[in-house]
C-alpha positions as CSV (number, residue, x, y, z in Angstrom):
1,X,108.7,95.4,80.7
2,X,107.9,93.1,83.6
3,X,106.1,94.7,86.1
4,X,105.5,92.9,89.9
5,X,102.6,93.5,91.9
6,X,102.4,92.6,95.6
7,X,97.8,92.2,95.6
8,X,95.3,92.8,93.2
9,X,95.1,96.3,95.1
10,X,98.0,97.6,93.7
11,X,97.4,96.5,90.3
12,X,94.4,98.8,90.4
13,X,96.5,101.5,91.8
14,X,99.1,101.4,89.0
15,X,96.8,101.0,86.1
16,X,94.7,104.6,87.6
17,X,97.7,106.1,87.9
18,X,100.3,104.6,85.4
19,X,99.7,105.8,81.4
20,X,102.4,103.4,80.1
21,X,100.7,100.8,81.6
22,X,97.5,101.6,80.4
23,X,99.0,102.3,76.7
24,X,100.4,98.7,76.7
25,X,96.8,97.2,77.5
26,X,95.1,99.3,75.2
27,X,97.2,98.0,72.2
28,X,97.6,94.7,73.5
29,X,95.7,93.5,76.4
30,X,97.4,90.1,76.2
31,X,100.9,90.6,75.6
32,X,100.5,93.2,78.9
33,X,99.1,90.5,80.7
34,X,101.9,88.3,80.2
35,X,104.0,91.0,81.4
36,X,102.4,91.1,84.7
37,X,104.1,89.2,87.6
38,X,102.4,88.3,90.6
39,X,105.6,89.1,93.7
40,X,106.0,85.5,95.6
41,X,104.6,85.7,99.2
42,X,108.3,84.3,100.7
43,X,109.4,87.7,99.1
44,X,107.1,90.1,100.8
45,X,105.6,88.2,103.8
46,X,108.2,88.4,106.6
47,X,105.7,86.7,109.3
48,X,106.1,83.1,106.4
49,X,109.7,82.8,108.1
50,X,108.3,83.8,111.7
51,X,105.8,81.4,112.0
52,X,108.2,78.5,110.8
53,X,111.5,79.3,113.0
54,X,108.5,79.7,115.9
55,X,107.0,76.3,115.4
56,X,110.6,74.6,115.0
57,X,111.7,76.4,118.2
58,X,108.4,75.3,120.2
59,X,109.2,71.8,118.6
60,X,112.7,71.4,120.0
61,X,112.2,72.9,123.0
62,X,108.9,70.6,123.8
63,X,111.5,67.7,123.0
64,X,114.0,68.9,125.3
65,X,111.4,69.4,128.3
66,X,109.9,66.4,127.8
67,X,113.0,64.1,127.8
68,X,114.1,65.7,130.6
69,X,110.5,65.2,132.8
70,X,110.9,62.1,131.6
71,X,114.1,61.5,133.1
72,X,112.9,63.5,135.8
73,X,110.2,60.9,136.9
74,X,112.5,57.7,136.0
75,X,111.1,56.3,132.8
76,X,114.5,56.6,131.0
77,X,117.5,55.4,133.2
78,X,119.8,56.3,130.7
79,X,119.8,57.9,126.5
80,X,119.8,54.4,125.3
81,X,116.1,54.2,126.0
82,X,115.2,57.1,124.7
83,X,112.6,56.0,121.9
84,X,114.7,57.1,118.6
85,X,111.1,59.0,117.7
86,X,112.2,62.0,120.0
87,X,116.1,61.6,118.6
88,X,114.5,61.9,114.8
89,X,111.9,65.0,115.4
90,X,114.7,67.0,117.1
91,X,117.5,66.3,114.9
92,X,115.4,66.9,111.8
93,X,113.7,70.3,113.5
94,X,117.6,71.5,114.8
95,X,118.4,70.9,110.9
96,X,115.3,72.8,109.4
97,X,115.7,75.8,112.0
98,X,119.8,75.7,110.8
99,X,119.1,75.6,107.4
100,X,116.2,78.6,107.9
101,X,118.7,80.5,109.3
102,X,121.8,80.1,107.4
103,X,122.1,82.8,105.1
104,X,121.5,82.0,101.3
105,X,124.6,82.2,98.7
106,X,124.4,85.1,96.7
107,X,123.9,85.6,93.1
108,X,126.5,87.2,91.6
């Protein structure tokens, strides 16, 4: 019997209120503790994901403006001057932000 548990708050909640559970750590407080799973934060915590496809997003698009203000004001005549910095950060976010998004396989 694994059993998952999101905090510390709901452990309390299902041992008050749970008899099996409480059976199992009256007879053996260790195996039951072994049973006990703490649930992954990527699993419950949606704002994880949010916060990452925000910051890639902010990243790419501050790329994108400032290549193109720097066009704007004639420090790049042309993309072969580009510094190949601004080429890596944006190619490496666009791939992290594509690989966020793309939906996982599933097991089957």
């Amino acid at each position: 019997m694994e059993t998952y548990f999101k905090n510390i708050a709901d452990f309390k909640d299902a041992i008050t209120s749970d008899t099996d559970l409480q059976n199992a750590f009256k007879t053996d407080p260790a195996e039951a503790a072994k049973s006990i799973q703490e649930t992954p934060p990527l699993d419950t915590d949606k704002w994880i994901y949010r916060i990452v496809v925000i910051a890639l997003g902010v990243s790419i698009l501050s790329i994108i403006v400032g290549m193109l203000i720097l066009i704007g004001y004639a420090h790049f005549k042309d993309d072969q001057h580009v510094p190949t910095i601004f080429t890596a950060i944006g190619s490496a976010a666009i791939g992290a932000l594509s690989g966020l998004l793309a939906p996982s396989p599933k097991k089957q």
